[in-house]
Steps between C-alpha positions, in 0.01 A plus 500: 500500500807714596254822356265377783751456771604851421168678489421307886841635604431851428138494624651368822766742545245781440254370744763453738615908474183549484457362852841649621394875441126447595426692828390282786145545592442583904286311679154595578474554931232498640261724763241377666129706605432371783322688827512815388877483423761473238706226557782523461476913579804627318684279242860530308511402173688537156387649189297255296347364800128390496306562842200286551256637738210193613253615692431223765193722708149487495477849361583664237862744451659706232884502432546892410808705438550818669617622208270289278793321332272200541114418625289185514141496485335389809635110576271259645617202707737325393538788164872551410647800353859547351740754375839511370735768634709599225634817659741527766313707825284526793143414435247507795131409464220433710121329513297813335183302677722445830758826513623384799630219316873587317822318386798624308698329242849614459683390155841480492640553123817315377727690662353537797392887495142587568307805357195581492224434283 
């Protein structure tokens, strides 16, 4: 019995370090398509940060990196596409069916300093 005790002692203080040195994950945020738009237009976020992208019109729209860091295929209504920004930087895109259409996402590393990707 005490052998037992022991063993479920240790496995709990490991999971428990475990937990204490595990990086938190970011939330995912969200941007909506939605007439002809980005919404919201330009987001801040920190590194490890999923963006979801929905698109809520009629039509179909890309999500493409001007610097084709990331690109979805063509999403129909209601489609999602994500990415995780893992780098700290800048990162505009636009609508490659819709040019017109563009957002940025700006990711803010741990300490704050932004470069770009």
């Amino acid at each position: 019995m005490t052998g037992t005790i022991a063993r479920l002692t240790l496995a709990a203080t490991i999971f428990f370090a475990v937990l204490a040195v595990a990086p938190a994950r970011a939330a995912d945020i969200s941007v909506k398509i939605a007439n002809f738009t980005f919404d919201p237009p330009q987001i801040t976020v920190k590194t490890g940060t999923t963006v979801v992208w929905t698109n809520d019109d009629d039509i179909p729209h890309t999500i493409t990196s001007t610097t084709q860091a990331f690109k979805s295929a063509a999403l129909d209504t209601s489609d999602k596409f994500s990415f995780t920004f893992t780098t700290p930087g800048s990162y505009q895109y636009f609508c490659s069916l819709h040019p017109h259409m563009t957002g940025t996402i700006v990711v803010e590393g741990t300490t704050g300093s932004i470069t770009p990707p």
